[in-house]
N, C-alpha and C positions, 0 to 999 in steps of 0.2 A: 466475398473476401472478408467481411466484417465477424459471419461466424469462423471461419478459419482463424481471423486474431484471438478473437475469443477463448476458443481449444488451446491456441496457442500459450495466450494469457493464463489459463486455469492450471495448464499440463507447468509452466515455470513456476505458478505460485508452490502446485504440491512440490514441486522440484526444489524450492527453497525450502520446505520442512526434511526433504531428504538429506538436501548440503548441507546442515545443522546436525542431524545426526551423525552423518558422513564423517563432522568433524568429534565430534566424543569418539566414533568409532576407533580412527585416526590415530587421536593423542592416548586411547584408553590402552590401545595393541603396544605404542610407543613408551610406555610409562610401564608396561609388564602385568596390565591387567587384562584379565581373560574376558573374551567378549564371547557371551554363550547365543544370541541370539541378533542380526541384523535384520529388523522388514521394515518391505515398501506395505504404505499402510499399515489399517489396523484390524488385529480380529472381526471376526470369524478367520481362521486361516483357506487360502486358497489352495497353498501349496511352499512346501521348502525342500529344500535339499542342504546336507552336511556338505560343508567346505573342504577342503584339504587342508584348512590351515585351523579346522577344531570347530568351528562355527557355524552357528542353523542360518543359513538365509532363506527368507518366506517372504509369499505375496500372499497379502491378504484381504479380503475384499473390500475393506471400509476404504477408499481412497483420496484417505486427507493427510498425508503425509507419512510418516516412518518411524521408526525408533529403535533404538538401542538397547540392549538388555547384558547387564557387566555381572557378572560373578561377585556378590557378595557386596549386591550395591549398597546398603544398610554402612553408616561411620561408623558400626560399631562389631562388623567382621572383622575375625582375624586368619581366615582361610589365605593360605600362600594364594597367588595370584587374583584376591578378587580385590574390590575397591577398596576396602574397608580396612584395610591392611598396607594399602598403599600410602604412602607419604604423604603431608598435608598439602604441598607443593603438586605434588602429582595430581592430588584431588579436583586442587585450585583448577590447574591446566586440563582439565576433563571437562568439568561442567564450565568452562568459559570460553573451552573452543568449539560449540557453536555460535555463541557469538560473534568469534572470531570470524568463523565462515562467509556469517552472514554480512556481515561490516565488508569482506575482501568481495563477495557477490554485490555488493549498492555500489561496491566503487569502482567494480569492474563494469560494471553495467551503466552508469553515468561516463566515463571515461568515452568507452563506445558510440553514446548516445554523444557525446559531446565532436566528435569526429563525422557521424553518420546525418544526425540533425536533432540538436535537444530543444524538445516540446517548453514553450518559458509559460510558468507558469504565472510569475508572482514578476511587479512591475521593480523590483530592484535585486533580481534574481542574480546570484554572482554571478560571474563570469571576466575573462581579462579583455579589455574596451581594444587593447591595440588587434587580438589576434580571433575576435569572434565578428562574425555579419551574420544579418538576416537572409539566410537562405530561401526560406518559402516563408509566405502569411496569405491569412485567410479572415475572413471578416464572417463568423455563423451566426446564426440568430441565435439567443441568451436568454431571459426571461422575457414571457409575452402577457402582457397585462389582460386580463380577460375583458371583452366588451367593447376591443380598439379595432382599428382598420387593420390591424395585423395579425387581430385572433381569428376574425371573421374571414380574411384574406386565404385560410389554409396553410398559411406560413406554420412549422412545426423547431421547435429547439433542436438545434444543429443542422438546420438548413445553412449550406454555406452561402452567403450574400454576393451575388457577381456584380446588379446592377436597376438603378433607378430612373426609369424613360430612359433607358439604354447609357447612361455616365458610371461608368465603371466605378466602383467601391474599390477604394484602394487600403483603406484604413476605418476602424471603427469610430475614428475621431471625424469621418467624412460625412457618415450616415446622420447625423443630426443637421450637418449643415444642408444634404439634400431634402431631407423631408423638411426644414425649413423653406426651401428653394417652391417646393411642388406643394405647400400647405395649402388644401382649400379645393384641392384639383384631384381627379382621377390617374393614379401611376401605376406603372409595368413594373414588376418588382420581378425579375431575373434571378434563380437561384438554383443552387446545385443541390439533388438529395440521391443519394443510392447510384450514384456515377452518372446518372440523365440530366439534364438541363431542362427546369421549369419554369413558368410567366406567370404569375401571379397581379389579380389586378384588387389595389384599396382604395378608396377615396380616402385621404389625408385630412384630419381634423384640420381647420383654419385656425388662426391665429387667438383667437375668441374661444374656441372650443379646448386648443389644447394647454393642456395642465401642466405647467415647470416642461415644455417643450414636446412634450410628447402627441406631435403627427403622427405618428404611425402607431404606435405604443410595444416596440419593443427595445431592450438591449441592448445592443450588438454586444458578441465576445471576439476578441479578435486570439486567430490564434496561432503563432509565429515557429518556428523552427530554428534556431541559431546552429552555425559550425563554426569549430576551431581546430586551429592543428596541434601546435606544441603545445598549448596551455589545457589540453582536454583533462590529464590528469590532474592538475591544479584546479581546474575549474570540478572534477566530480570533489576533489576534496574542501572544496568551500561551500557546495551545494550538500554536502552531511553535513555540515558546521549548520548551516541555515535550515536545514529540513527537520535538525535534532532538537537547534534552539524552539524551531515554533511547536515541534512536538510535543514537547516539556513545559510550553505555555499551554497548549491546548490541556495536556494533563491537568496542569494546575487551575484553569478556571473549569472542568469537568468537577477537580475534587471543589472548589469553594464551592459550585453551584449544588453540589451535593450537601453542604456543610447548610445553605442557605435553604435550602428544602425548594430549588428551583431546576424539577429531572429534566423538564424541557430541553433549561439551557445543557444541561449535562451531558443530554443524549444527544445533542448538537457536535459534541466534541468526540464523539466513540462512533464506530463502525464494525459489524461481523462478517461471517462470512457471505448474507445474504449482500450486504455493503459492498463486499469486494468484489461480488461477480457482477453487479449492477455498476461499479466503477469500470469493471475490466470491462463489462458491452460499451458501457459509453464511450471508452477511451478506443475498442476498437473501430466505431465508425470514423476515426480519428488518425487510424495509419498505426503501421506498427511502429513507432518512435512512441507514441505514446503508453502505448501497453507496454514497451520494456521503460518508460518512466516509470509508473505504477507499480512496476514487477520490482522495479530497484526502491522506491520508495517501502515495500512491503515489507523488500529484505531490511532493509536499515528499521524500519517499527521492530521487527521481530527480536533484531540485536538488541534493542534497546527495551523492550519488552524484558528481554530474557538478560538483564541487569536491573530492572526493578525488585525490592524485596518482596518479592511473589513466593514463599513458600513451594509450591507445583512447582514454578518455571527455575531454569537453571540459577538466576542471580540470587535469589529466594534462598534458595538451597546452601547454595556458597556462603551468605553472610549469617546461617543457621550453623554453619559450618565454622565460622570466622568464631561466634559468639560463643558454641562449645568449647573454643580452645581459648577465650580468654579466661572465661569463667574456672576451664581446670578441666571439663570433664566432656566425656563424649555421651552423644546420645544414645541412649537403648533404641534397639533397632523398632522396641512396641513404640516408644514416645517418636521418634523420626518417622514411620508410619501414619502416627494419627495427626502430626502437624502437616505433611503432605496431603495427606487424605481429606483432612476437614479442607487444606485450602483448594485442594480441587474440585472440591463439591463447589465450591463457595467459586471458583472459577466456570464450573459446568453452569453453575444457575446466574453467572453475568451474561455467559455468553447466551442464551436463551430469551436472559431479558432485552440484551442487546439486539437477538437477531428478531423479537417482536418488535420492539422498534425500529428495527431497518426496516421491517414487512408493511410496517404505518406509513414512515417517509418516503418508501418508495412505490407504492403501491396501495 
């Protein structure tokens, strides 16, 4: 089941670089500019066919998403129907309706989640107190200290925790009060891995032995499911409010720690592609509520990404756009090229550095 989320995970994330496109596609046909090329994916081509409505659609074999190719995308064409000729308003609403997209996919997809059963991640997670409850919780095992009765035990991260000398784990607030309970003694540790039901036996550090509490020496994460009815859409649009804010902290202590000459912490706050599909396994041994938390999390980074002034990415572009109209003058399609072009290099070799670093941390 876990690799079926999985597929399922990876096939929504490309699926969110498609609805991104989808939407330039959209506003570009709506605005009177000519879309010459729509694919899934990226070159090498697979295969296209001419539209009936004037336009190449292709599949292409690199399968990371899609994109859009407009007629005269350069600000400085003046060809009847391509971009560059189109109105600054027109422009605006092109490169900012995938953003769009991707902002109505996070809040369609929490909404859902908030009705079906949303994964709580964070201990002050919105949500409205009269009309949500705890539907499921689960008590896993979380970080396992090397060298404890629970490394040696066989116990592995995301074992779900059922029970100690057979006393049900109800909360991860319970497990320290057991292994205090059974300190010094040999216990049956009950837990759930891959849908089976396992017995695991440790001897519990005693009271003497164990350090700031720790009999057994792991974690617990406990990990809960909330529903609600009326307030689902209330609640996905408070959880963008809260997922935007820590994201924009997260940016900001990535750039100071850069500023301070400390990549560690840096690369503590960033994630690539390797990142995402090592998040989407974990999330799917986890049920599909979680992979479409992730999946909606992804879309909202993306939107907001693609409002960063990033040169490459959509928002980038815009306020390069913004700045040639204050200034008086538009860009030559060579100068609008080589600032694209440098900042995608300069984006190709983050995401590289990124994903050696994911290849460290997770492996």
């Amino acid at each position: 089941m876990s690799i079926v989320l999985l597929v399922l995970g990876l096939l929504l994330f490309i699926g969110l670089v498609i609805l991104h496109e989808f939407g330039h596609f959209i506003v570009a046909r709506r605005g009177g500019v000519e879309v010459e090329e729509f694919g899934i994916g990226f070159p090498p081509r697979a295969w296209a066919r001419k539209t009936k409505k004037g336009f190449l659609f292709t599949l292409n074999w690199l399968p990371i998403g899609g994109f859009v190719k407009l007629k005269g995308e350069n600000d400085s064409a003046t060809e009847a129907g391509s971009f560059g000729a189109s109105s600054f308003k027109t422009k605006g609403k092109i490169m900012l309706a995938g953003v769009a997209m991707n902002l109505l996919a996070a809040f369609v997809i929490f909404t859902i989640l908030g009705w079906v059963g949303m994964p709580r991640l964070l201990d002050n997670q919105y949500h409205i107190a009269s009309d949500t409850q705890i539907a499921h919780r689960e008590v896993l095992v979380g970080l396992i200290e090397p060298h404890t009765p629970a490394a040696t035990s066989g116990l592995r991260t995301r074992d779900r925790l059922v029970a100690i000398n057979a006393i049900q784990i109800s909360s991860a607030d319970q497990l320290p009060q057991l292994t205090k309970r059974f300190a010094g003694t040999s216990a049956s540790i009950t837990y759930m891995r891959g849908g089976q039901q396992h017995v695991a036996y440790a001897t519990l550090r005693s009271a003497a032995q164990a350090k700031n509490g720790a009999y057994l020496g792991l974690s617990p994460a406990e990990f809960a499911l909330t529903r609600s009815t009326w307030s689902a859409p209330l609640q996905a649009l408070g959880l963008m409010k809260q997922f935007t804010i820590a994201t924009f902290q997260g940016l900001g202590t990535a750039i100071n720690a850069v500023f301070h000459g400390d990549g560690a912490k840096a690369s503590e706050q960033v994630s690539g592609p390797v990142g995402i599909v090592v998040v989407l396994h974990d999330g799917s041994l986890l049920g599909y509520q979680f992979v479409l938390l992730i999946v909606g999390l992804i879309s909202l980074s993306l939107a907001i990404m693609n409002v960063l002034p990033i040169p490459a990415l959509d928002g980038g572009r815009f306020y390069v756009l913004v700045l040639s109209r204050v200034f008086g003058k538009r860009l030559s399609k060579d100068m609008e090229e080589r600032i694209v072009g440098a900042s995608f290099v300069f984006l190709l070799g983050l995401i590289v550095v990124i994903t050696i670093v994911d290849v460290r941390r997770f492996f």
